[in-house]
C-alpha positions as CSV (number, residue, x, y, z in Angstrom):
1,X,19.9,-64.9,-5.8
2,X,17.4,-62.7,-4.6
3,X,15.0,-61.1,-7.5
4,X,12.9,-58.8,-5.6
5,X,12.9,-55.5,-5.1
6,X,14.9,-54.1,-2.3
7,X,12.9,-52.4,0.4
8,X,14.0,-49.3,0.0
9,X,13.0,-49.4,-3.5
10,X,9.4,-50.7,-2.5
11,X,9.1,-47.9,-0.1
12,X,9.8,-45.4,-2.9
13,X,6.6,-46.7,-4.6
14,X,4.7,-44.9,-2.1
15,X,6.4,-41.4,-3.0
16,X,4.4,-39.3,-5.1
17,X,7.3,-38.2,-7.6
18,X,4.9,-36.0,-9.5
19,X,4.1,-34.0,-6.8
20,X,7.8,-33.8,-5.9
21,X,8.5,-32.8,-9.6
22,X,5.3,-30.2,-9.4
23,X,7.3,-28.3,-6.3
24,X,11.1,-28.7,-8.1
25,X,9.5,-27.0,-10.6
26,X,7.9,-24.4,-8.6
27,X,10.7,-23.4,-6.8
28,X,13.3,-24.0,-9.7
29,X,15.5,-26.3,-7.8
30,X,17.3,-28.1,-10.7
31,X,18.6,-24.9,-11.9
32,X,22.4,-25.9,-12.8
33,X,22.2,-29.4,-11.8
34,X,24.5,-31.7,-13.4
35,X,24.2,-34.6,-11.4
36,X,22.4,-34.7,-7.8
37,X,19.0,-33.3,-8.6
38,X,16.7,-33.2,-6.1
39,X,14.9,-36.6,-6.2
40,X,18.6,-37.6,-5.2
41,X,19.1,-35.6,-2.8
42,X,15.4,-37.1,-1.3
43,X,16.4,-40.4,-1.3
44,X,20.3,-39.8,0.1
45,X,18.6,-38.4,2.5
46,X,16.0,-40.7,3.4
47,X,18.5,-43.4,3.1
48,X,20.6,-41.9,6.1
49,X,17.4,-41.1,7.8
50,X,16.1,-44.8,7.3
51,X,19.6,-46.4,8.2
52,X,20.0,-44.0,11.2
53,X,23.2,-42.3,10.2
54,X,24.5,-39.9,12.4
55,X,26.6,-37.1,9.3
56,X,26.8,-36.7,6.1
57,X,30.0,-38.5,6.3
58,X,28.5,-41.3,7.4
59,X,25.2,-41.2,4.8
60,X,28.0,-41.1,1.7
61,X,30.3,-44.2,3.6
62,X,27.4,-46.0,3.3
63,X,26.3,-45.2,0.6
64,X,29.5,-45.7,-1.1
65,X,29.5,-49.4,0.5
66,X,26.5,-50.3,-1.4
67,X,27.4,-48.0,-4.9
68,X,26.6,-51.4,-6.8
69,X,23.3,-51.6,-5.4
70,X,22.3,-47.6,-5.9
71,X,21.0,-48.3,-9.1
72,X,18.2,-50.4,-7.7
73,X,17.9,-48.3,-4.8
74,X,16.4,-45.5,-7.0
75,X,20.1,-43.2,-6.6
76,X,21.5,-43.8,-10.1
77,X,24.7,-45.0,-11.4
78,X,27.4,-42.6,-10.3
79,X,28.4,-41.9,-6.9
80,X,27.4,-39.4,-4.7
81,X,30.4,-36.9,-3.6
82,X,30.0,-35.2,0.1
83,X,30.6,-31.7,-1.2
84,X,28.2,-32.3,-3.7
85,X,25.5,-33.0,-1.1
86,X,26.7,-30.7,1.5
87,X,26.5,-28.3,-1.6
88,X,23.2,-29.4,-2.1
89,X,21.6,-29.4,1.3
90,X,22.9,-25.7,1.6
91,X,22.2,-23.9,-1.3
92,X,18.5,-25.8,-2.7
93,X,15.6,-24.0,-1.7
94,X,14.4,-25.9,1.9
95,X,10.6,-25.2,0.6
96,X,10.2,-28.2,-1.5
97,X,11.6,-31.0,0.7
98,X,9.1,-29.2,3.8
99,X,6.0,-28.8,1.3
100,X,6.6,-32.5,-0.1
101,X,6.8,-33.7,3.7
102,X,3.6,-31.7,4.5
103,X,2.1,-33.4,1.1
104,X,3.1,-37.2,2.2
105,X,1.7,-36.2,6.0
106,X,-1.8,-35.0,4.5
107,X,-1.7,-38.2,2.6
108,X,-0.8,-40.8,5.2
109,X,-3.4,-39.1,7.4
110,X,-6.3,-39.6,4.8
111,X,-5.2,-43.0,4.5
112,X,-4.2,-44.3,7.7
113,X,-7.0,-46.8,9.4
114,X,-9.0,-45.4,12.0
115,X,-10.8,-48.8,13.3
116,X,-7.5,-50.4,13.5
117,X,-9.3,-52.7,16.3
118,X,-12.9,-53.5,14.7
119,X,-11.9,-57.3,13.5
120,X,-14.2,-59.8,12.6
121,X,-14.1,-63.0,14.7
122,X,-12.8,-63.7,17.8
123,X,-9.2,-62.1,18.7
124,X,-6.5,-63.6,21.1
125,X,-3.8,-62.0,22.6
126,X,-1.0,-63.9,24.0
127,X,1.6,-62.8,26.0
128,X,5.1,-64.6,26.5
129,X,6.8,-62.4,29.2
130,X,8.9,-64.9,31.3
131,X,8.5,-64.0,35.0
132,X,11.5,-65.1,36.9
133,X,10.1,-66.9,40.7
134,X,12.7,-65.5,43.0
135,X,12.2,-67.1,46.7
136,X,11.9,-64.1,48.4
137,X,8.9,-65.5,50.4
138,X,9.3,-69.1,51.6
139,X,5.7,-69.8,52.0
140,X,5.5,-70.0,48.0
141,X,4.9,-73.6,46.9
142,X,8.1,-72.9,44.1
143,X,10.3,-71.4,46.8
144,X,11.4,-74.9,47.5
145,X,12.0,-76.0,44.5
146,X,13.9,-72.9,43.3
147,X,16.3,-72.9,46.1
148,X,17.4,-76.4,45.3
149,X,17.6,-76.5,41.5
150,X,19.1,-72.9,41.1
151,X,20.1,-69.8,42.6
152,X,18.2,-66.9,42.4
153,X,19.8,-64.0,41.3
């Protein structure tokens, strides 16, 4: 049974929900929210993003198949309806998803290593591309020995 976190879940470590809450606030966009606030609606829509869903259909299909994992994912306990979201993705101010995203860019650019290839030691690349020997000229020394174990193709 597997006692780790899932990776979703680990990836939502790196989410500053403060910030996120800061610009909710700002732009008042849990204002008559009973269910899918916007933190939700984040990670829904990360999670489609993420598992390269193509609707909103498809986002709440999925996320329906894995409803007993939500929890853990960071989505809560009750389901998320379509018109709920499709509700939400119309009517919540688009501001605080685009400032957040700015926010997380800014960050990952401060972080991100700029000697990525300054290592210590000695560093060996190896490469294990298969190059098929087609006898296409006869003078090669394997030309021979392809034609008579296999056939090129």
């Amino acid at each position: 049974m597997n006692k780790d976190k899932y990776v979703f879940a680990q990836l939502l470590e790196y989410l500053d929900y403060d910030k996120f809450r800061h610009l909710v606030d700002k732009y008042d966009g849990n204002r008559y929210v009973k269910h899918l606030t916007c933190w939700n609606q984040l990670l829904a829509l990360m999670f489609g993003q993420l598992s390269n869903r193509e609707s909103l259909r498809d986002v709440i299909v999925a996320l329906e198949a894995h409803q007993s994992k939500c929890f853990h994912l960071g989505l809560g306990r009750k389901p998320i309806a379509k018109t709920t979201l499709a509700t939400a993705n119309q009517n919540r101010d688009f501001r605080i998803f685009e400032e957040f995203a700015f926010y997380m860019m800014t960050q990952a650019r401060e972080k991100r290593a700029t000697d990525i290839f300054k290592l210590g030691g000695k560093v060996y690349a190896f490469d294990s591309t298969t190059i098929p020997l087609c006898p296409v000229q006869p003078s090669l020394p394997t030309a021979s020995w392809r034609l008579s174990s296999m056939t090129c193709s």
